[in-house]
C-alpha positions as CSV (number, residue, x, y, z in Angstrom):
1,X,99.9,107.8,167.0
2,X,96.3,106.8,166.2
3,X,96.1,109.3,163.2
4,X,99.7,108.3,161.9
5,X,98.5,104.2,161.9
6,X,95.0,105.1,160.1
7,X,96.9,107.4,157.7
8,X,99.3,103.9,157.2
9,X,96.7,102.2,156.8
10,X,94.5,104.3,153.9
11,X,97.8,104.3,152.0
12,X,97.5,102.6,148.9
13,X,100.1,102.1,146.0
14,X,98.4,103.2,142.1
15,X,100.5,101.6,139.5
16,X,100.2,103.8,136.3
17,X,99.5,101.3,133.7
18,X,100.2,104.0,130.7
19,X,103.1,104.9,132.4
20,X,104.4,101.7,132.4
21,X,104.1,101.3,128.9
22,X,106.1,104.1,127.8
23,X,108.7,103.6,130.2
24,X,111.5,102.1,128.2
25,X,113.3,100.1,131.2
26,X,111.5,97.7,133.8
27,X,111.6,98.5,136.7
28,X,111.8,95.4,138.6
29,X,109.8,97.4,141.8
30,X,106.7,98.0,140.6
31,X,106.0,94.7,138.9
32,X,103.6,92.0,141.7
33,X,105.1,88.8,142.6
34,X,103.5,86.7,139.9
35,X,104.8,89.2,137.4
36,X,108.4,88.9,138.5
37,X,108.4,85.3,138.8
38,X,107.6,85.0,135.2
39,X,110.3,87.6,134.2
40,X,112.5,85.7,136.1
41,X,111.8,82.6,134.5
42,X,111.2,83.7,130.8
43,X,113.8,86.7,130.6
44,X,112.6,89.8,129.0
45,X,110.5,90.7,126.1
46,X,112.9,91.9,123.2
47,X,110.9,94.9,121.9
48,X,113.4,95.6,119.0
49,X,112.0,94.8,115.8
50,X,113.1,91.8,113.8
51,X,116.8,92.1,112.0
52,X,115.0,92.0,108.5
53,X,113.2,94.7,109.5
54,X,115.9,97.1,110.9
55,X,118.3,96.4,108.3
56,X,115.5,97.4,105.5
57,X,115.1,100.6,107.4
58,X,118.9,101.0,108.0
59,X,119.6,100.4,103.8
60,X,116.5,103.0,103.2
61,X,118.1,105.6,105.2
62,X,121.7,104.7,103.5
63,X,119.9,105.0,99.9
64,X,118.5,108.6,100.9
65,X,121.3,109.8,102.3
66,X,123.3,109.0,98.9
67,X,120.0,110.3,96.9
68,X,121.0,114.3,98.8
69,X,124.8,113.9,98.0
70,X,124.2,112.6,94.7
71,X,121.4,115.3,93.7
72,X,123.0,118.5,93.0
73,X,125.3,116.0,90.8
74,X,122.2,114.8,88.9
75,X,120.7,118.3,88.4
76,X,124.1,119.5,87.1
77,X,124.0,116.8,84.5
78,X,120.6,117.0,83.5
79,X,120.6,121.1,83.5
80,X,124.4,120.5,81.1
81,X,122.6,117.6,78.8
82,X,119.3,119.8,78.2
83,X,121.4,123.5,77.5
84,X,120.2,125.4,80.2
């Protein structure tokens, strides 16, 4: 029992910082005390970007996908008009 109560007692918890970071969920197990006291209070930080930001990349991805169903169009056109 000695060796199983010094083995208990050398046991330390490592929190992987980078880890952390990367992980896209929180996991509510892992934070200390203070840190869940404040999530608790303040609610969770909303990573997403701001709307005027997604909805310029949402119209930019749109615009390129009409650019490759309108180009073989365009090149017909253009090959037509100069007599290739």
């Amino acid at each position: 029992m000695s060796g199983d109560s010094a083995a208990r007692r050398r046991l330390k918890i490592y929190r992987d910082e980078v880890k952390e970071r990367h992980t896209p969920h929180w996991d509510l197990d892992t934070m200390s005390q203070a840190e869940f006291d404040y999530v608790m209070r303040h609610g969770l930080p909303d990573k997403r970007p701001p709307a005027r930001i997604r909805l310029r990349n949402s119209l930019g991805v749109v615009a390129f996908g009409l650019l490759l169903c309108l180009l073989p169009t365009i090149y017909h056109w253009v090959k037509r008009l100069l007599g290739f």
